[in-house]
N, C-alpha and C positions, 0 to 999 in steps of 0.2 A: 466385446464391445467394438460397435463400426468405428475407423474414423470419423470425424465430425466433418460435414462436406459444411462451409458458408454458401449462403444461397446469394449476398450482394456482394459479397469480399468489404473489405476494408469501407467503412464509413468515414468519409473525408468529412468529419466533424472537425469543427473550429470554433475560438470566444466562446462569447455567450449561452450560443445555438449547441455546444455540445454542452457545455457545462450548465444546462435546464435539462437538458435528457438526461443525463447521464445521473444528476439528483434525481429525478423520479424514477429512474430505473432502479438504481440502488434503495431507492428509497422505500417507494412504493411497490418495487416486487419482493424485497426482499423480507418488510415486514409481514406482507400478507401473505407468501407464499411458502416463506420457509423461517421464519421468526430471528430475534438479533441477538445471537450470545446464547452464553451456555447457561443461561436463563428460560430460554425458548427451546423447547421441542421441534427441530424440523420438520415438516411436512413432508411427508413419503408423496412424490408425487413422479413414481415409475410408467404411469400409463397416462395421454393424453396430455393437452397443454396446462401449464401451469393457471392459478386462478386470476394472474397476476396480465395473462394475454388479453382477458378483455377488462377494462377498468373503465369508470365514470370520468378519469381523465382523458378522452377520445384516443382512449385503445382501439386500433382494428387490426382484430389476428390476422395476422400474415404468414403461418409458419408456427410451432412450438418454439418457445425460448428457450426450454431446454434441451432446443437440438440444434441451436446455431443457427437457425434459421433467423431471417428477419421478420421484423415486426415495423408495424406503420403505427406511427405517434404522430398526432396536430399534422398532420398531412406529409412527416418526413419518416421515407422506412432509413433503418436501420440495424443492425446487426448487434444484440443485446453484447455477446461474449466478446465481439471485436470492440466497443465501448468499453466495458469492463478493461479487458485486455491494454489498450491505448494508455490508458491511466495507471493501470497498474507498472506497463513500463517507464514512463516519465516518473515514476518516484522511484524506480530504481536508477533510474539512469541519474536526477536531483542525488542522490547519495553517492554516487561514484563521482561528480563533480564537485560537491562540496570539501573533496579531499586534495583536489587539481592546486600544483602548486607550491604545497605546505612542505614545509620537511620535515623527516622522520619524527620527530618530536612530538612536531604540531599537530602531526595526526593521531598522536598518540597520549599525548598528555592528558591529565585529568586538567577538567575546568570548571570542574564545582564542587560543593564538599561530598555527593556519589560518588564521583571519579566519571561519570560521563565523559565521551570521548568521540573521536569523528570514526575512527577506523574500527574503533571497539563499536558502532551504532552498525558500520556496515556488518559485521562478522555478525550481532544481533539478527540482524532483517534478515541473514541467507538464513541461521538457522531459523527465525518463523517461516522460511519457504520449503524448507526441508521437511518441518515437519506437517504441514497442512494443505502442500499439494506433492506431498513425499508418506508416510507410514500411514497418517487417515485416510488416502485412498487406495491403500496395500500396493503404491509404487515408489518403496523404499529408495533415498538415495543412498547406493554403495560403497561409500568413503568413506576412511577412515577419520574421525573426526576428533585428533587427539585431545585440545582444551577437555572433552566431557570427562577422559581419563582421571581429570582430576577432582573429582566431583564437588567442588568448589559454588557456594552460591556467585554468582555471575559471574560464572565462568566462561559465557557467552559475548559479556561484554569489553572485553578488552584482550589487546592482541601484545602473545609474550614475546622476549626479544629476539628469540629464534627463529622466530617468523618472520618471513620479507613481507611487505606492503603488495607485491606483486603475487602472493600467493594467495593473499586473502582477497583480493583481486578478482583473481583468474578462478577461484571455487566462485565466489557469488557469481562470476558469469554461467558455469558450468551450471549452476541450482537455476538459475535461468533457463535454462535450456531445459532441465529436466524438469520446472515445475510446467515449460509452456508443453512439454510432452503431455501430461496431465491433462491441461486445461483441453489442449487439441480431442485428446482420447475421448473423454468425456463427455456428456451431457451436462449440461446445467445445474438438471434436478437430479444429478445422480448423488446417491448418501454415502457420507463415509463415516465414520468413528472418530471422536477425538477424547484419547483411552486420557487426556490430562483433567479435563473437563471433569463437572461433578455426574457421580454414576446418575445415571437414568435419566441427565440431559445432554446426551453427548453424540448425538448424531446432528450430522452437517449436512449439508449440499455444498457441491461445487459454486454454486450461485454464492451461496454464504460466505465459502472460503476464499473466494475470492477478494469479496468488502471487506471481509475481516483482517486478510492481509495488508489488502492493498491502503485502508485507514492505520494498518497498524504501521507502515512505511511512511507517511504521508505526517503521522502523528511525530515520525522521531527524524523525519523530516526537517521539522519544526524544531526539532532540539539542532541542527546541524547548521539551522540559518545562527542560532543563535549562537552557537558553540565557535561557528567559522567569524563572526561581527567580531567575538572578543578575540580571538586570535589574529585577525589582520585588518579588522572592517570593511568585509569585502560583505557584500548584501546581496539579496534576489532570493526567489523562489523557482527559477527556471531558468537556464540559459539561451530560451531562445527568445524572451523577453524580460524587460524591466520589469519590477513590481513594488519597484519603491521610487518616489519621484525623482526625476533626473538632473540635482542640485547641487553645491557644492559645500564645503565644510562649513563654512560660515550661515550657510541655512541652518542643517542640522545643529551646530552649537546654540542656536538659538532657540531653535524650536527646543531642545531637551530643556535647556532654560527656563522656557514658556509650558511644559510640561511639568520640570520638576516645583515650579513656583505657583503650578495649580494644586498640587498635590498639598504644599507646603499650609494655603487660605484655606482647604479643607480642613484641614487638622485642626488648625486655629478655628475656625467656623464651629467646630464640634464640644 
């Protein structure tokens, strides 16, 4: 398999304007071209552009999507797997900050009755990259990956005391590097296996694999704002913007107050 050449490079999408592409990208190619979950059968679509290049939403093929090539959407091309790509690293990089700070503990303690945890979320998210742009597209990563030793149900999600923060670290960087080898090699619409999946719906695309990771980062993402609020009250969804208004305590105690006391006339109401 060729490398994958980009025919615009990098799409300097921003706001709005990327986060509407990038919904009907994932959206819209993903449901009609290759189906969502081990629910839906992939579509094998090894020859010619996917069904998803021309659409009723002013698609104009520019290129196969599933060859990195660009595509023209509402009059703006762009580069389907650099999209993908761009998001998928900003929720990896949101999980390696959510940990900035804390001490050994913090990152490590359980904070619900799961045991949910910030460091144990990150060690999670490498192995779903390990394995779904690592053994479903038979480019195994070769490390030794002691926790499975223990065959332990989630044993994936929490890091034991032997381990330094730095080493759990520096593998999800490393799974980085080798999932974006993956994504690089690849086409789009290329199939892989996912032997976890139920028999006889277990074929992917790289398209697929990619939303599915990249929602399943993004989802536990969402556990790490929440996990990091009870541990020091630190907020956001991204470090290179606010995303919660820029107030001070005596806002918030109110508003929770005006929240919890709606909550309270519901009850009664019922």
């Amino acid at each position: 398999m060729a490398r994958v050449a980009t025919a615009c490079g990098r799409a300097a999408l921003t706001g709005p304007v990327s986060v509407s592409l990038s919904l009907v990208l994932a959206i819209t190619s993903t449901v009609r071209a290759i189906g969502t979950g081990p629910g839906r059968r992939a579509t094998r679509l090894r020859h010619g552009p996917p069904r998803s290049a021309v659409d009723p939403l002013s698609w104009t093929q520019s290129g196969s999507i599933g060859h990195g090539h660009c595509v023209r959407l509402l009059g703006v091309e762009f580069d389907p797997k650099a999209v993908l790509h761009e998001y998928l690293q900003s929720a990896r990089e949101v999980m390696l900050w959510k940990l900035e700070g804390l001490s050994e503990y913090d990152m490590r303690r359980p904070l619900v009755p799961t045991a949910t945890n910030l460091l144990g979320l990150v060690r999670h998210v490498t192995c779903s990259e390990i394995g779904y742009f690592g053994l479903v597209f038979g480019r195994s990563f070769n490390e030794l990956l002691p926790w499975r030793a223990d065959g332990e149900p989630n044993g994936d999600m929490w890091v034991r005391s032997y381990e330094s923060t730095d080493s759990v670290v520096d593998l999800y960087r490393r799974v980085w590097s080798h999932s974006d080898a993956t994504i690089a090699a690849l086409a789009l619409n290329e199939i892989g296996v996912v032997p976890w999946w139920p028999e006889g719906n277990q074929d992917i695309s790289l398209h697929q694999a990619m939303v599915h990771v990249m929602t399943d980062i993004y989802r536990h993402a969402g556990h790490a704002d929440v996990l990091r609020e009870l541990i020091d009250g630190a907020v956001g969804s991204d470090r290179r913007w606010p995303s919660v208004p820029q107030v001070d305590d005596t806002y918030w105690n109110a508003y929770r107050e005006k929240v919890d006391t709606a909550a309270l006339r519901a009850v009664e109401a019922t």
